[in-house]
C-alpha positions in Angstrom: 6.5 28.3 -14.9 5.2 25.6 -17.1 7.5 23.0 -18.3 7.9 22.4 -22.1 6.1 19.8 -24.0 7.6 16.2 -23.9 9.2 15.0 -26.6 9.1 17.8 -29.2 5.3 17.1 -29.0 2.9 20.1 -30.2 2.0 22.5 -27.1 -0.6 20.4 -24.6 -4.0 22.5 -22.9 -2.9 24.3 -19.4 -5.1 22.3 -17.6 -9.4 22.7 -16.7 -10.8 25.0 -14.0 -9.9 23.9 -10.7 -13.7 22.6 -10.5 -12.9 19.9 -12.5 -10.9 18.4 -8.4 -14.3 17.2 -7.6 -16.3 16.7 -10.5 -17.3 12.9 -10.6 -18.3 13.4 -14.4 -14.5 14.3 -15.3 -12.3 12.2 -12.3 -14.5 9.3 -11.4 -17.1 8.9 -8.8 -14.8 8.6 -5.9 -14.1 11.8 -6.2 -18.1 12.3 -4.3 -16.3 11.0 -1.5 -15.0 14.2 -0.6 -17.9 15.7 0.6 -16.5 13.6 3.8 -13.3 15.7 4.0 -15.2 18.5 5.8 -17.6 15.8 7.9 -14.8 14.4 9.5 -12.9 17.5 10.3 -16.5 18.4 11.7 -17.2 15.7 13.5 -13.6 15.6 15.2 -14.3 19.6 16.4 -17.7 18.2 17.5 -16.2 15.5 19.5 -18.2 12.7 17.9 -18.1 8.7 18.8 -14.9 6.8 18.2 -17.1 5.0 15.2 -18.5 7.9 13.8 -14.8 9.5 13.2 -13.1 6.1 11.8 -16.0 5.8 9.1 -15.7 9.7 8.1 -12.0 9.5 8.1 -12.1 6.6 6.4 -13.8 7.3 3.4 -11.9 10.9 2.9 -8.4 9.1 2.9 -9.9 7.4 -0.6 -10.5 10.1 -2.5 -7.7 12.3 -1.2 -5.0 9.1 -2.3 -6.9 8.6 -5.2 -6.4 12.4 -5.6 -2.4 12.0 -4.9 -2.3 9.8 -7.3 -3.3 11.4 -10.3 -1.6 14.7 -9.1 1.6 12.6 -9.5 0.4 10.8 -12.6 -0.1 14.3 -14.6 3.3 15.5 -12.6 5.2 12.7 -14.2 3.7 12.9 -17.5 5.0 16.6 -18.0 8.6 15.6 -16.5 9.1 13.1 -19.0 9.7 8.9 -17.9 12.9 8.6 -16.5 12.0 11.1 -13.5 8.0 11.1 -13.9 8.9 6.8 -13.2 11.0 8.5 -10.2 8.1 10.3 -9.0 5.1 7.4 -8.9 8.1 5.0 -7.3 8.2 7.9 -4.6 4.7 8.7 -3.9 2.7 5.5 -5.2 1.9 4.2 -1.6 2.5 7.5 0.1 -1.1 7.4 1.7 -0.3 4.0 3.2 3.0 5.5 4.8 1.1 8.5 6.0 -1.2 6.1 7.9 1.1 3.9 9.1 3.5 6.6 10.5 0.8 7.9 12.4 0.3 4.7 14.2 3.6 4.3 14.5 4.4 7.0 16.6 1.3 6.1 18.8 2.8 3.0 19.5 0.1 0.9 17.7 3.0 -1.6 15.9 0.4 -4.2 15.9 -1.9 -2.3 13.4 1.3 -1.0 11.7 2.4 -4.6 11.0 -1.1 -6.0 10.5 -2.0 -2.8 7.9 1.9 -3.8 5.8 0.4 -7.6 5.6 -2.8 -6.7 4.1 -1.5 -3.9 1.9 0.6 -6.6 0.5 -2.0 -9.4 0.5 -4.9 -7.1 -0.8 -2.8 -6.2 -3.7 -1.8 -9.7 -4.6 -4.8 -11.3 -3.8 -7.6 -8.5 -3.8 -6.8 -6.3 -6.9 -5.4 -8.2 -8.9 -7.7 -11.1 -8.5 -10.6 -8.1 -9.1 -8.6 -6.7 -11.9 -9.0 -9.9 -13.4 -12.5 -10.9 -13.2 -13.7 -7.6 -14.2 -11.4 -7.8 -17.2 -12.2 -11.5 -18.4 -16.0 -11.0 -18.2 -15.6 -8.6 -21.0 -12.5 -10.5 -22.8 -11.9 -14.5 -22.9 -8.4 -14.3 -22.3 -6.1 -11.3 -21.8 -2.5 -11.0 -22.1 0.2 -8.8 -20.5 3.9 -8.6 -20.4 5.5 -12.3 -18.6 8.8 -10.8 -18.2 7.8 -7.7 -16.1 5.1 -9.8 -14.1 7.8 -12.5 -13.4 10.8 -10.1 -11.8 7.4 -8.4 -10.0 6.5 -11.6 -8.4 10.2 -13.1 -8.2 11.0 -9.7 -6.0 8.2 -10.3 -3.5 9.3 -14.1 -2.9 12.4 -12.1 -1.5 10.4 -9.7 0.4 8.7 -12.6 1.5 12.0 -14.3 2.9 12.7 -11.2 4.5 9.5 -11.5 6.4 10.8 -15.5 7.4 14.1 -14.7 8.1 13.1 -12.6 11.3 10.9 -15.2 12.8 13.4 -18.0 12.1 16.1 -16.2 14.0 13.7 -15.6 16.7 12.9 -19.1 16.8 16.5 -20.0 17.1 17.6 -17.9 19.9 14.6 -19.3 22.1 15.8 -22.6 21.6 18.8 -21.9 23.3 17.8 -20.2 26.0 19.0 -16.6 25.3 18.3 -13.8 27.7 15.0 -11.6 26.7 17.0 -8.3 26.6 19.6 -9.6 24.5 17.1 -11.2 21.9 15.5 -8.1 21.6 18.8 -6.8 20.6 20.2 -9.0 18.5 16.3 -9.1 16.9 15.9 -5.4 16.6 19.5 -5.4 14.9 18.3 -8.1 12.3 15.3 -6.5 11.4 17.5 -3.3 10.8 19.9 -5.4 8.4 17.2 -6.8 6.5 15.3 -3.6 5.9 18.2 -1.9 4.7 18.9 -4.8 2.2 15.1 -4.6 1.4 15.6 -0.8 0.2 18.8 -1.8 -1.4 16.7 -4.1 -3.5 14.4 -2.0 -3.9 16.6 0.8 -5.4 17.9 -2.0 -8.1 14.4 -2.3 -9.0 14.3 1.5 -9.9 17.1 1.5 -11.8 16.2 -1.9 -13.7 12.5 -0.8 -14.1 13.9 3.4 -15.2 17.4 2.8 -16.4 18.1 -0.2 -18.2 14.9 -2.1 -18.6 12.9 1.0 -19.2 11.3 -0.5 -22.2 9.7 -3.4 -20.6 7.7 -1.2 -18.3 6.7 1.7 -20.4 4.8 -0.3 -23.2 3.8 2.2 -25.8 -0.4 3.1 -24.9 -0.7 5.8 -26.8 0.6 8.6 -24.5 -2.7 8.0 -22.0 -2.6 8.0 -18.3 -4.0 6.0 -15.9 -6.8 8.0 -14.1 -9.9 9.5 -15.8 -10.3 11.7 -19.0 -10.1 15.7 -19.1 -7.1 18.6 -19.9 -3.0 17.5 -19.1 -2.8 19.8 -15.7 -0.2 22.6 -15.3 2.6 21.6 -13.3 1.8 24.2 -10.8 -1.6 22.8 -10.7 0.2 19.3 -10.0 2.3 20.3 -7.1 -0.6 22.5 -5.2 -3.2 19.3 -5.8 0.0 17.0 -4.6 1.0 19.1 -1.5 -2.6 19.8 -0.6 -3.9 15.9 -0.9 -0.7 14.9 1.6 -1.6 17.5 4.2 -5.4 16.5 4.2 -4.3 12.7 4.1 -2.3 13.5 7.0 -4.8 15.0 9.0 -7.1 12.4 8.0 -4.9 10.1 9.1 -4.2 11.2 12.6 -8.3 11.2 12.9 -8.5 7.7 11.4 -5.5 6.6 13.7 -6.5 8.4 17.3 -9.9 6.0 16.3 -8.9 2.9 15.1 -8.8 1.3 18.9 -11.9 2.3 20.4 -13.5 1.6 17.1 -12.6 -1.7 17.0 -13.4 -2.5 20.8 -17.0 -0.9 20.0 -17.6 -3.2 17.1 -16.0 -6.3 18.2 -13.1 -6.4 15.7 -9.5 -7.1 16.5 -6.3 -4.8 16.2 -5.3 -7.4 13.4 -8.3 -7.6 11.7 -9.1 -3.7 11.5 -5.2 -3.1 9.9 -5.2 -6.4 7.3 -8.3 -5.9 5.6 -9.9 -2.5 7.0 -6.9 0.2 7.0 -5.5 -1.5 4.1 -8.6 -1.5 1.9 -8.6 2.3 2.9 -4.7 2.9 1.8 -5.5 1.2 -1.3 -8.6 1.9 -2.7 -7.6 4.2 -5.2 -5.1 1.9 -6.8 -8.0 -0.8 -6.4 -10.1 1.1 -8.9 -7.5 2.1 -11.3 -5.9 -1.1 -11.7 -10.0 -2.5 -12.4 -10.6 0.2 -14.9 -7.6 -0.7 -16.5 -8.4 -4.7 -17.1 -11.9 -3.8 -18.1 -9.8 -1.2 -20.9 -8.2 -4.0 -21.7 -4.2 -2.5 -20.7 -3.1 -5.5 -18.8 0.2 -4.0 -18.0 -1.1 -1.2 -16.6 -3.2 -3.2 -14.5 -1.0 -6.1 -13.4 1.7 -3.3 -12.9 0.0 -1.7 -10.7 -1.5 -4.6 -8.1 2.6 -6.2 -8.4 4.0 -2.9 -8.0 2.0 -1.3 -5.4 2.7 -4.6 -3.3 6.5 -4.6 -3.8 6.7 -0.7 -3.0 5.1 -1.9 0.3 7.0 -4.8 1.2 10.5 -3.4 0.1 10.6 0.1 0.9 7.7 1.2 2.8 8.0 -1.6 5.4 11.8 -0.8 5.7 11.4 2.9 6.2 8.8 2.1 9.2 11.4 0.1 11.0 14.0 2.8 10.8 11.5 5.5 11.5 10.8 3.9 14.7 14.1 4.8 15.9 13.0 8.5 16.1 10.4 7.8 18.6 12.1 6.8 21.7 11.1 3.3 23.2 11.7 0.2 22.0 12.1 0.6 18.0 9.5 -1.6 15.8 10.6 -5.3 14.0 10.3 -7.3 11.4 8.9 -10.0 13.5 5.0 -10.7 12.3 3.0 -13.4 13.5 2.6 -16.8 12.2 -0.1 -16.1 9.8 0.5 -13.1 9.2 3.8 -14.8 7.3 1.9 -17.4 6.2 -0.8 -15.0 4.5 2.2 -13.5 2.3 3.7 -16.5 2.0 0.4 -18.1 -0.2 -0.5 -14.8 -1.7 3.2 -14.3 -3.3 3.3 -18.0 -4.2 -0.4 -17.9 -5.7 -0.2 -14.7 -7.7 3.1 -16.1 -9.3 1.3 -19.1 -10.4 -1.1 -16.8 -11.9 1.1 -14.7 -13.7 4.2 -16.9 -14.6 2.4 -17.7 -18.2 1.2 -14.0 -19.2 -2.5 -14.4 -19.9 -5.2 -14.5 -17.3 -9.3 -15.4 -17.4 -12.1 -14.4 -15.1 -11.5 -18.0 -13.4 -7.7 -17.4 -12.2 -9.4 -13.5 -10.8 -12.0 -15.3 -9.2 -9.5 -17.7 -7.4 -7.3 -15.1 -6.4 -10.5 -13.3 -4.9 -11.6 -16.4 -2.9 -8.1 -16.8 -1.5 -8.0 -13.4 -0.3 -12.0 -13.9 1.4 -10.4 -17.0 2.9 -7.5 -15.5 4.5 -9.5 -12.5 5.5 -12.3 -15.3 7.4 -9.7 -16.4 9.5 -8.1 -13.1 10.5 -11.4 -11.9 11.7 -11.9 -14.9 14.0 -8.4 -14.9 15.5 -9.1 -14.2 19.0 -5.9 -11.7 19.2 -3.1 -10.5 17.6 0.4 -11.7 19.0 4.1 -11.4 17.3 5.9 -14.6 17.9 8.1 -12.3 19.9 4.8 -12.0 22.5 3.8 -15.4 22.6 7.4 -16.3 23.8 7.3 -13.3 26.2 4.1 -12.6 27.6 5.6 -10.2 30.2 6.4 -7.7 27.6 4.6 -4.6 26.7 4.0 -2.0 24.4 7.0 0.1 23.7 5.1 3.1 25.7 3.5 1.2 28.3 4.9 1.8 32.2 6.2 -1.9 32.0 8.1 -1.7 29.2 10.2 1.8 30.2 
């Protein structure tokens, strides 16, 4: 049953022939991408090459999130704000959890870790630097909403603390000589504090951003959404696309996941390397486009919204919901304890993209800046010779969670 127009407005379409899924001339040219859908699932029954199964995977996950997206866009534009807000807060990152949960429950917390650092660093850094140039080639100086970008960036300097927190108290406890099994306990029951604080925050947000600031986040733009032209959907239409995007991202995902290790052995690229700035790209690349079609449109909110609040989804709930999921596997459970840089990469990117936004214009300079801070980062990740948690460099005895030596 369809719902009733929004608003009193007159009666919208029902929605274009289901054709209109993959036609690039309606929804975009990623949307070619999933042609790959089918050569993956292909290649896996074939038993192809590690290699050959990450890049396949890889490049279905982008149009299947992109597809996700819009499926909740057009779900949330028939349910009205306060719950269509609900619904993009829910499933705005929901490809990145998808991935990560699947390497979670393989045990890979290094790439789970690594692929939350560069979510959050390629949206701070990498789309909305992007968003930016492509936006201030075609106009001098654009302007967006200070207010909303400032309690954006002002939230992720807590996320950020969050992240410090965990390896301060780590560094603590080694100072005074503290037995390894009980700093893993008292660690593992920090980073289980924190991450319920972190949702707690994160829940204020909703109800600041849906409730009582509502207003500041839902400029009036003339009714449009954010993905490409074409017919409102049906909801039905909406839920089927929704449901049937998360189940291929999911099996995707598990292809992409099984892969990621051998792939990055055969081409010389590191466990942190491949989950910063390869799995993360892949999460995100739908977002990436939007929020760049957006600047170049000229609908700055829409565009600095979306790099800010894809990064604070990540950093306050779906980071949080990854450590308390890794209860339900058995082993030792997952922390909040990154690695040096990998705190210090979200430590510059939150501080730089605050700078940026703190005065509510932007140029193609300020993009470009952001941009090269992002390359830079991402030039030192790929030469680090390994990936180690601070908790590993101060234990080198310890193992994976599902390793023999650490049961």
């Amino acid at each position: 049953m369809d719902f009733p127009p929004v608003n009193g407005s007159t009666p919208q379409p029902t929605g274009g022939p289901w054709f209109d899924l993959i036609d690039p001339r309606q929804s975009g040219w990623m949307r070619v991408l999933l042609i790959f859908v089918p050569v993956a699932a292909g290649c896996q029954f074939a038993g192809a090459s590690p290699v050959v199964l990450f890049i396949t995977s890889a490049l279905a996950v982008i149009p299947l999130a992109g597809l996700m997206g819009e499926a909740t866009e057009q779900l949330a534009h028939r349910v009205g704000t306060g719950l269509g807000g609900l619904l993009n807060a829910t499933f705005g990152n929901a490809a990145e959890l998808i991935i990560a949960l699947f390497a979670l429950f393989r045990g890979l917390d290094d790439i789970v870790k690594a692929s939350l650092t560069g979510s959050i660093i390629g949206n701070l850094l990498l789309v909305f630097g992007v968003a930016l140039f492509a936006g201030g080639l075609k106009y001098p100086v654009q302007r967006f909403n200070r207010t909303a970008a400032g309690i954006g960036s002002t939230m992720m300097a807590l996320a950020a603390i969050g992240l410090v927190v965990p390896a301060i108290f780590h560094a603590l406890l080694d100072e005074g000589d503290v037995p390894d099994t009980t700093m893993l306990f008292l660690e593992h029951h920090v980073s289980v504090g924190i991450s319920l604080i972190l949702l707690g925050a994160y829940g204020l947000t909703l109800v600041f951003s849906l409730v009582t600031h509502k207003d500041l986040y839902n400029p009036n733009d003339d009714g449009a959404t954010t993905h490409h032209g074409g017919p409102p959907w049906t909801p039905r239409k909406g839920i089927v696309v929704l449901l049937g995007a998360t189940l291929l991202v999911a099996w995707m995902s598990e292809i992409l996941i099984d892969a990621v290790e051998d792939t990055g052995h055969a081409i010389g690229l590191t466990p942190v390397f491949m989950g910063v700035i390869i799995v993360a790209i892949v999460g995100n690349a739908a977002e990436h486009s939007t929020a760049v079609l957006m600047a170049m449109k000229n609908r700055m909110d829409l565009a600095v919204g979306i790099a800010l609040g894809s990064a604070l989804q990540i950093a306050l709930f779906v980071a949080p919901v990854l450590v308390l999921a890794s209860y339900l596997r058995g082993g030792e459970p997952m922390d909040l304890l990154f690695s040096t840089f990998e705190v210090a990469a979200v430590i510059l990117a939150v501080l730089l993209a605050r700078m940026v936004a703190e005065d509510g214009e932007s140029n193609w300079l300020e993009g470009a800046m952001l941009v090269m801070m992002y390359a830079l980062l991402a030039v030192v990740f790929f030469y680090m010779p390994g990936h180690a948690t601070l908790h590993q460099i101060a234990n080198p005895t310890a193992s994976a969670p599902n390793s023999p030596a650490g049961q």
